[in-house]
C-alpha positions, 0 to 999 in steps of 0.5 A, spaced: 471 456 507 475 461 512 478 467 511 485 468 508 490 473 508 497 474 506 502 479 506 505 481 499 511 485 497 507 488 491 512 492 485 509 498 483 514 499 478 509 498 472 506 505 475 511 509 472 510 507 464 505 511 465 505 519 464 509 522 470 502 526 473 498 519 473 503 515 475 499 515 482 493 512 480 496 507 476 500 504 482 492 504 485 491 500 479 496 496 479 496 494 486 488 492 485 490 488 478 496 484 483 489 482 487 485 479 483 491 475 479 494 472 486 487 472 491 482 471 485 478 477 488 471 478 485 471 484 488 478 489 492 477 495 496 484 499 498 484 501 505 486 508 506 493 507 510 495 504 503 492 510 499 495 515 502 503 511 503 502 511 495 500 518 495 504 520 500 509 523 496 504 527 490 502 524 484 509 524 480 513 519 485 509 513 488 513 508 491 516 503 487 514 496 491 509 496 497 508 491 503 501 489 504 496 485 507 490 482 502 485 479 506 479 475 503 471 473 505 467 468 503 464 473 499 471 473 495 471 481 496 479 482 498 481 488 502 488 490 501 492 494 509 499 495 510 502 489 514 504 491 520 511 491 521 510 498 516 506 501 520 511 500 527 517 502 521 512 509 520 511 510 528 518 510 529 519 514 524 516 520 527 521 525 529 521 526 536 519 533 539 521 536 546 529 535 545 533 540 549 538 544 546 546 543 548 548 550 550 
């Protein structure tokens, strides 16, 4: 058996059933549930670029969905990444430096 991968838009919105200083961490749970029921994971470890795009704006407001990439071994273990059209959206977010001032 190969590897498998798959991008997903995952909905986050049962996070925020949970009390607003936990709502964070219910979006990671939530996240890795959506894994096991879709990839039939033994196993799910969440990459750091998710962890932080969930956690990116504190602990009260995750994202309400996020677009993933679930990548399964032969092992059953799935990783979970940002899919890469977020991480273009997110470089050409940054703010330019270097503008000149018009006088």
């Amino acid at each position: 058996m190969s590897e498998q991968e798959r991008i997903y838009t995952v909905p986050l919105k049962e996070a925020w059933q949970a009390q607003r200083y936990r709502r964070s961490e219910r979006a990671v749970m939530v996240l890795k549930a959506f894994a096991v029921r879709h990839m039939k994971a033994k196993e799910v470890s969440v990459d750091t670029s998710v962890n932080e795009v969930i956690w990116a704006r504190g602990i009260k407001s995750p994202p309400h969905k996020i677009r993933v990439k679930m990548t399964k071994d032969d092992e059953g273990k799935v990783t979970i990444t940002l899919a890469e059209t977020d991480l273009k959206v997110e470089a050409e977010a940054k703010p330019e430096t270097g503008v000149e001032k018009k006088e």
